[in-house]
Each structure stands twice: as structure tokens, then as C-alpha cells.
C-alpha positions in Angstrom: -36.6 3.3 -51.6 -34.2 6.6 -52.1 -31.6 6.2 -54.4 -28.4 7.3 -53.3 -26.8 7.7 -56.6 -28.9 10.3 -57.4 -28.9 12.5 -54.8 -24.6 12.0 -54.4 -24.7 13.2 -57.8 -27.3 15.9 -57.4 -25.1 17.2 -54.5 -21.8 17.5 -56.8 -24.0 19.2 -59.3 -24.8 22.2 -57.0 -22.8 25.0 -56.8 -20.2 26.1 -54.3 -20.7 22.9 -52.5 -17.3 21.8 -53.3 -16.0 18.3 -52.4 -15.0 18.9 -48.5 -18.1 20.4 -47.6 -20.1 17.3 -49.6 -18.3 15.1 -47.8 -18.6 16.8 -44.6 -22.8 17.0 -44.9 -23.0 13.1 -46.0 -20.8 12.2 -43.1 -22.4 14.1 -40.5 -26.4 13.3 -41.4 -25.6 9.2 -42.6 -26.6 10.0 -46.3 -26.8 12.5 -49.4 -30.6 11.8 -49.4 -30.7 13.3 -45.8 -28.5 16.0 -47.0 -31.7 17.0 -49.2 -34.6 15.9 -47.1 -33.2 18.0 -44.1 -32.0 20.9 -46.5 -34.3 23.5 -44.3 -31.7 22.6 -41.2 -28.5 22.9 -42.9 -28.3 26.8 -42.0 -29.1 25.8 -38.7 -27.2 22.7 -37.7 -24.2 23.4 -40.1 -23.9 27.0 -40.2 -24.5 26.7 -44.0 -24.9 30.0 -46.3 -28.7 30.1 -46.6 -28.5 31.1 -50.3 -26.4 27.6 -50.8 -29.0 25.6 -49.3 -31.6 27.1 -51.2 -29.6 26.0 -54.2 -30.6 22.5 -52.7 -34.2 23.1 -53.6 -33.5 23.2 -57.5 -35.2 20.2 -59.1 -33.0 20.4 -62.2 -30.1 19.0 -59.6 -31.9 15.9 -59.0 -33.1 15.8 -62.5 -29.6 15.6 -64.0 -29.0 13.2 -61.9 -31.5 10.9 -62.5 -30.7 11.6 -66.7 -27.0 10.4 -65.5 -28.2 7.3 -63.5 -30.1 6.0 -66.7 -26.9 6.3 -68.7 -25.0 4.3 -66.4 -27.8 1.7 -66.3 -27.2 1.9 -70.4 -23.7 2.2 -71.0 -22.5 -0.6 -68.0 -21.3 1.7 -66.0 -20.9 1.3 -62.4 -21.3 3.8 -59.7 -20.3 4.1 -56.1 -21.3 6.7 -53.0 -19.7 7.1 -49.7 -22.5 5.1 -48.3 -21.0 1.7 -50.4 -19.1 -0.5 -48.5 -17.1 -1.0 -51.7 -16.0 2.9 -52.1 -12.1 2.9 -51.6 -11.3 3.0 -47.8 -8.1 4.6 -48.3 -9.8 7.6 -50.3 -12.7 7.8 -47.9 -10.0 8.9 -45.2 -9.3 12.2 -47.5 -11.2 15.2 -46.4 -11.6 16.0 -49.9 -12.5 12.5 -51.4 -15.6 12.5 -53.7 -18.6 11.8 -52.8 -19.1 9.3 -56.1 -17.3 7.4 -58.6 -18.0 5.8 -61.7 -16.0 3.3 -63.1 -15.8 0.8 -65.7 -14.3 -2.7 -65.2 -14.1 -4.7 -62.0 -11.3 -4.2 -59.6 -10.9 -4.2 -55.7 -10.3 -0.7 -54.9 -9.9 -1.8 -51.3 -6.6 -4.7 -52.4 -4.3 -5.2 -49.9 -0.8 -3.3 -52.0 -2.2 -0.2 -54.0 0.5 2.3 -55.8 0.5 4.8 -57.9 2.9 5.6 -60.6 2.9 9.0 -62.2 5.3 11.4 -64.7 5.5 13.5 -67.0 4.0 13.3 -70.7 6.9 13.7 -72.7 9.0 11.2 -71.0 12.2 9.6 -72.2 13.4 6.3 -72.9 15.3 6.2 -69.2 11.4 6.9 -68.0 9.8 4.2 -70.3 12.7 1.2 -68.9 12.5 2.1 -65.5 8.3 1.8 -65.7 8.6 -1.4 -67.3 11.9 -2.8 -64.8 10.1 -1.9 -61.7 6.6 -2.8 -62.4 7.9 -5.9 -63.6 9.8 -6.6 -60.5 7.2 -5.6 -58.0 4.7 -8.1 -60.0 7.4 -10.9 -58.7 7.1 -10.1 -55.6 3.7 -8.7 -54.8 1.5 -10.6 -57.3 -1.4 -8.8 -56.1 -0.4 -5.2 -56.8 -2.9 -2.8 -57.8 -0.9 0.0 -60.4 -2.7 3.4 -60.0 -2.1 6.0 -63.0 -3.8 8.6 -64.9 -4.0 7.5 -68.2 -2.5 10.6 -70.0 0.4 10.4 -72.4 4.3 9.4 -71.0 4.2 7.8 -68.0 0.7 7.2 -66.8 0.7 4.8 -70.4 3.1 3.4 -70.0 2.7 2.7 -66.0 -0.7 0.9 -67.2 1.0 -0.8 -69.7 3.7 -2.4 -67.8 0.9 -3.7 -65.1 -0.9 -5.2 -68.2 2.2 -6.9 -69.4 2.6 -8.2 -66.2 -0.6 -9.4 -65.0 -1.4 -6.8 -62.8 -4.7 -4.6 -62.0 -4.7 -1.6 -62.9 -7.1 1.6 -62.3 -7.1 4.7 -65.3 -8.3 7.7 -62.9 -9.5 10.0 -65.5 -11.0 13.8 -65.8 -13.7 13.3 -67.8 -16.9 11.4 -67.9 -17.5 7.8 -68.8 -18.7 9.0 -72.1 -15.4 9.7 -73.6 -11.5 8.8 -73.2 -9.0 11.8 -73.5 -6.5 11.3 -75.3 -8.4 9.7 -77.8 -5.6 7.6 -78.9 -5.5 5.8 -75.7 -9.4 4.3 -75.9 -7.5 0.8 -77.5 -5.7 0.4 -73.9 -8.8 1.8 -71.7 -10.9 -1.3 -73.4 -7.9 -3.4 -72.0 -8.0 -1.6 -68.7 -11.5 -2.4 -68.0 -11.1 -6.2 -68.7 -8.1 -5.8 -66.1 -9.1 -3.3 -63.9 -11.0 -0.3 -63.9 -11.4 3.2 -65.4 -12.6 5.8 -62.7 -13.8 9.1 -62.5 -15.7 11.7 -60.2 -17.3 13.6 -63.8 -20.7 12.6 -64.8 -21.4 11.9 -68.8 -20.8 15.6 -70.9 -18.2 17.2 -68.9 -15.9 19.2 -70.9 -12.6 18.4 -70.8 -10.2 21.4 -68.7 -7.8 21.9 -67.0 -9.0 21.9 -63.6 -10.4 18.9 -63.7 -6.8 17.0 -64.4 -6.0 18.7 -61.3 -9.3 17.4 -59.2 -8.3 13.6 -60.6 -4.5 14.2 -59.3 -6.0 14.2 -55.9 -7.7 10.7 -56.5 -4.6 9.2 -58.0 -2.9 10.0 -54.7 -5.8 9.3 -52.0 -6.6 6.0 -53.4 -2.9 4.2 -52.8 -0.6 3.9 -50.3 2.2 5.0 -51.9 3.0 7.6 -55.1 5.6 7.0 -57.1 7.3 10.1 -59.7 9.1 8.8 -62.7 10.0 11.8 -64.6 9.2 15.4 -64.3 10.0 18.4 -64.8 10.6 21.4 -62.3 6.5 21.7 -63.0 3.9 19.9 -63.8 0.9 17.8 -62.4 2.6 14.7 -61.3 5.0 17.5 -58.7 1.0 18.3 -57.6 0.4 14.4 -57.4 3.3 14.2 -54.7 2.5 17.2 -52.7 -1.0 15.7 -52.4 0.1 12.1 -51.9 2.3 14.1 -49.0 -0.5 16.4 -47.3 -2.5 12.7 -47.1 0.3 11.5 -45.3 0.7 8.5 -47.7 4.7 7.8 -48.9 6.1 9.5 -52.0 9.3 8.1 -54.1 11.2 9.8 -56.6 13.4 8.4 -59.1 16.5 10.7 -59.2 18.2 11.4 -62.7 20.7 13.8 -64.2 21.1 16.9 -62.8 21.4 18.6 -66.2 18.0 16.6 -67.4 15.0 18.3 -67.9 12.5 16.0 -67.3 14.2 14.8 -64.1 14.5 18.3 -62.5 10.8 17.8 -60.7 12.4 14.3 -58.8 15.6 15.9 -57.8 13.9 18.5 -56.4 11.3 16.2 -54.4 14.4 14.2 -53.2 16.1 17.3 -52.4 13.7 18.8 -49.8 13.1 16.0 -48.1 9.3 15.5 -49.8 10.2 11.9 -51.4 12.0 8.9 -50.7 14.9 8.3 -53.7 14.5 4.9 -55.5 16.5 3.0 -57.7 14.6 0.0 -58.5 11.8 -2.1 -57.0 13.8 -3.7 -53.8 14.1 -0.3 -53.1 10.5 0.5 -52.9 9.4 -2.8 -51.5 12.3 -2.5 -48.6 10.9 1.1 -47.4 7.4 0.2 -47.2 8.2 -2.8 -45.5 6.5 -5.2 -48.3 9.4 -7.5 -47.7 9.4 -10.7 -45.0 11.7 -8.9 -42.3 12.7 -10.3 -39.5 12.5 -8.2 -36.2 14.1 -8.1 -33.2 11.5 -8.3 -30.1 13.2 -5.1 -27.9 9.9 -4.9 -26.3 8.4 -7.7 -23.9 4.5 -8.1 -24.3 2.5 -8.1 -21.5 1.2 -11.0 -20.3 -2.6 -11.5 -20.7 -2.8 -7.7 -21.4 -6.4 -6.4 -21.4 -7.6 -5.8 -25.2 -10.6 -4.0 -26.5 -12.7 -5.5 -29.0 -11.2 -3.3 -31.7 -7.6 -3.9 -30.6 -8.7 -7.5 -30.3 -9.6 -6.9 -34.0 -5.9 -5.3 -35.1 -4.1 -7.9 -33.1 -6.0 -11.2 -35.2 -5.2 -9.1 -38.0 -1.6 -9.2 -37.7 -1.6 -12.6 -36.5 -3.0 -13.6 -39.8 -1.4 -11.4 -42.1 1.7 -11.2 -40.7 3.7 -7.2 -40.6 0.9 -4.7 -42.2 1.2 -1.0 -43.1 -1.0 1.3 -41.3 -3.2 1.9 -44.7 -3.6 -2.2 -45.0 -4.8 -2.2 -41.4 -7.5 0.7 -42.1 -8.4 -1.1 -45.0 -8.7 -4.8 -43.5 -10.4 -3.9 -40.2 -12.9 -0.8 -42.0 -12.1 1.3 -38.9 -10.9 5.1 -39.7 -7.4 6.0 -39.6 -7.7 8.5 -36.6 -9.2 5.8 -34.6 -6.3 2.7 -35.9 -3.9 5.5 -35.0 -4.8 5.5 -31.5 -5.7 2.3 -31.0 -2.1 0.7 -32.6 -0.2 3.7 -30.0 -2.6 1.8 -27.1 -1.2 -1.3 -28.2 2.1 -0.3 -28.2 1.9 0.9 -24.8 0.8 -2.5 -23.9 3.6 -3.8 -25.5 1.6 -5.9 -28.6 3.0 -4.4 -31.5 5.8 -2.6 -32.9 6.0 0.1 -34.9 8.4 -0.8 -38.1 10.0 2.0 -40.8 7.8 3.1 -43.0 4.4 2.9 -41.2 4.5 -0.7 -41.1 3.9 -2.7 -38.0 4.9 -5.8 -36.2 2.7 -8.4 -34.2 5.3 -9.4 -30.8 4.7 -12.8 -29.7 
């Protein structure tokens, strides 16, 4: 029996493959083992360079990979491919999502409220409170909050930290490999992480840490939530990258605004300026725009009697009626079925007259 691990990983190891295309080939033949077994056809079929695919044919690919599948199996790491029915739904919907993850720890990646909460490093004391205020409130209220961070100085810390103190999951996406943390200073709170959560990366074991790379993980931190939250940042820096990804993956983005003469509030202003993030104050703020809050609706729209359902609208409409109101993302998530297909199916059901679309990409089951 083929192991998928190895040949997802052997498939991020060759070059100029690049994540969308990786995707793309696992998506379209069912497998990353195909990917290799049918390597000959890939100039045909996908129109792929033929020196690429001949890059396919270099056993040191599959022998890293195998190398890296024996650490994992040694060092209690855990892996996942876009074959797993465990790989986060929410990220599997990015073009660009990786085709594995390793992670240490044990945490749904697929929980009902995920958000992520990022800043910049050399935050202030206005930063640090409102981390600790909000995640504090939103733990009240949504007791099974997943907080999504990078676990780099500032912020991401202290976002992690707050979800700790509060008995909250929480997932460190990092840019490195499983062999190391970076900083160093934070491997006391990693430890914690994993026994509450789950640190989780795309780099196999030995990757250097560079630059690049944080940018790479920023893209997770956004795909994996459905919502991105900016503390503090300056008028650049990678959390500003975080939101315009979190944006481009149509997923909401929240600023908190500060003073205009601030330094490190300059990037939030700015986001709530142009229109690219929603301004928040505290955590009722949050919770009322993404509709995470009992609401009471008003039924403008008469349902049809006995309206004909498919078997997946069948599938959305028990959904609601046991959930109650559910955001878009939640809906993907519960019923497995891609977002371009939930899209259409929730408009078909609107039409009908079932459900209602609510602020914030929530929506309503009419009785």
C-alpha cells in the first residue's frame, strides 16, 4: 500500500512545482502517488513543462521523503495530505493551500468558530490588554473558539497566551520545521501549545529559517479561519500581508483602530480606512458582525410550501435546523461540500425561499 505522505512531501520537494500547481495535480488525478505513477502524462494531460516532469523522476525526492516520514514516526509528529479527511476544510478551499501539514498536538482544525489574531512584534501595552480583553470575552461566549496565531514575538504570543489563560485551543502556524521553534525563547509556550492545541507547519525537518517562508506561513494563518483579526501594526509589516490574504480568500478581516499619531497602529488605520477591514472595539463587536450572536430575524421571505430539495440542499437545510444561524465557512466545514458548490446551492435555496442570507455571510433557516 502507497504512502501518501511520502509522495505529498516528495511533490513539495521538487522544484518549480509551487503550491497551486501541487494542489492543482493532486486534485485533478485523486492522489500525490498518481501525480508520480502517471508522471509520463503530465505534459500531455496538463500541459506541464516536460523538463518539470522529468524532475518527477528524481529518486532523491522520494528518498527525502521517506528520511522525513521516519522522523515523524520518531519525534511524534503528525502529518496530514489533501487526501485526509482531517486536513482543514477551510484551507483546502485556498488555491494555494499546502499539499501537507505536520503538526504537533491534537486539535480540530475543522472546529466550528476558528480566528486568527495577528500584530506586530514590538507591540505596546494598548496591544497586549486588548489581546487579553477580547480573547477573554470571546472565551465567554464561544467556549469552543479555536485562536489561530503565528507564534512570533508581540502579538502572535501574546494571542496564544490569552487562549491558554482562558481555556481555549490554540494552533502556532510556524515557518520552520518540527525540528526546531524560532524564536527560541518561545519553545516553553510551544510545549504548552501542543498539550492545548497544535503547532503546524508546511516545512519538513532542516529547513532554514528565511524570510520567505514567514511569508508562505502568513497565507496558512489566514486560509485556515474564518476570520483575521489585526492588533497592531505598522504602515508595513506581515500581519498587513496576513489581511490582504485573509481578503483575496474572501474570509472577514477586523482592525483595531488606534491613534492616528501611533506607529504601530498606522497599518489598522489604514485597513479600516480603505474599506479592507471591519473596525473593532472589543469582542461584542466581533461576535455581532459575524453573526456569532443568537439574533433574532424577521421572516420577510415566505418559504415555499413542500419546496422540492436536493439531497445536498436537504443536507444544508438539516444543518441549520440543528445548528441554528451558521456562517458560510461553518456550513462548508459541517456538510464537507466545497465552497463554490455551498454557494450555489444556499442562492438555490434562497430562491426557494428556505434560507436567508444574514450580515456577515451568515445564514438563517425560515420556518
Amino acid at each position: 500500500m502507497k504512502d501518501e505522505r511520502i509522495y505529498s512531501i516528495a511533490l513539495t520537494l521538487c522544484p518549480g512545482i509551487g503550491h497551486v500547481r501541487a494542489k492543482r495535480l493532486i486534485t485533478e488525478l485523486g492522489s500525490a502517488s498518481q501525480v508520480f505513477e502517471r508522471r509520463g502524462e503530465l505534459e500531455r494531460i496538463f500541459g506541464l513543462n516536460p523538463r518539470l516532469a522529468e524532475q518527477l523522476d528524481n529518486p532523491a525526492l522520494i528518498e527525502r521523503a521517506e528520511r522525513e516520514v521516519e522522523y515523524m514516526e520518531s519525534h511524534r509528529v503528525n502529518c496530514l495530505t489533501l487526501s485526509d479527511d482531517n486536513y482543514p476544510l477551510r484551507l483546502r478551499e485556498c488555491e494555494d493551500g499546502p499539499a501537507v501539514l505536520f503538526y504537533r498536538g491534537e486539535v480540530n482544525f475543522n472546529a466550528r468558530h476558528i480566528i486568527s489574531i495577528v500584530g506586530t512584534r514590538k507591540c505596546t501595552d494598548y496591544g497586549k490588554l486588548f489581546c487579553q480583553t477580547f480573547v477573554r470575552d470571546l472565551a465567554r461566549y464561544i467556549p469552543d473558539l479555536v485562536v489561530v496565531s503565528g507564534l512570533a514575538y508581540g502579538i502572535d504570543v501574546h494571542a496564544h497566551r490569552a487562549a491558554l489563560d482562558n481555556g481555549l485551543d490554540t494552533i502556532g502556524v510556524v515557518a520552520h520545521g518540527q525540528d526546531t521553534i524560532y524564536p527560541n525563547a518561545h519553545k516553553r509556550i510551544a510545549n504548552e501549545i501542543t498539550e492545548h492545541g497544535a503547532v503546524l507547519t508546511e516545512f519538513i525537518s532542516g529547513t532554514e529559517i528565511d524570510n520567505f517562508n514567514f511569508v508562505q506561513r502568513n497565507r496558512i494563518v489566514a486560509g485556515i479561519s474564518d476570520a483575521t483579526i489585526v492588533v497592531e501594526s505598522a504602515k508595513k509589516g506581515g500581519s498587513l500581508i496576513t489581511a490582504e490574504l485573509a481578503v483575496g480568500y474572501h474570509r472577514e478581516c477586523f482592525a483595531v483602530p488606534g491613534k492616528v499619531t501611533d506607529k504601530y497602529s498606522e497599518g489598522c488605520n489604514k485597513l479600516i480606512r480603505d474599506n479592507s477591514a471591519g473596525l473593532i472595539c472589543n469582542a461584542e463587536d466581533f461576535l455581532n458582525a459575524v453573526c456569532w450572536l443568537p439574533q433574532k430575524v424577521e421572516k420577510n421571505i415566505q418559504r415555499t410550501i413542500f419546496p422540492e430539495l436536493t439531497e445536498q440542499e436537504e443536507q444544508v437545510v438539516k444543518l441549520l435546523q440543528q445548528k441554528g444561524d451558521l456562517h458560510l465557512n461553518n456550513i462548508v466545514v459541517e456538510t464537507g461540500i466545497p465552497i463554490f458548490k455551498i454557494s450555489s446551492i444556499l442562492f438555490e435555496l434562497e430562491m426557494k425561499g428556505v434560507v436567508k442570507p444574514l450580515v456577515g455571510g451568515m445564514y438563517h433557516l425560515l420556518s
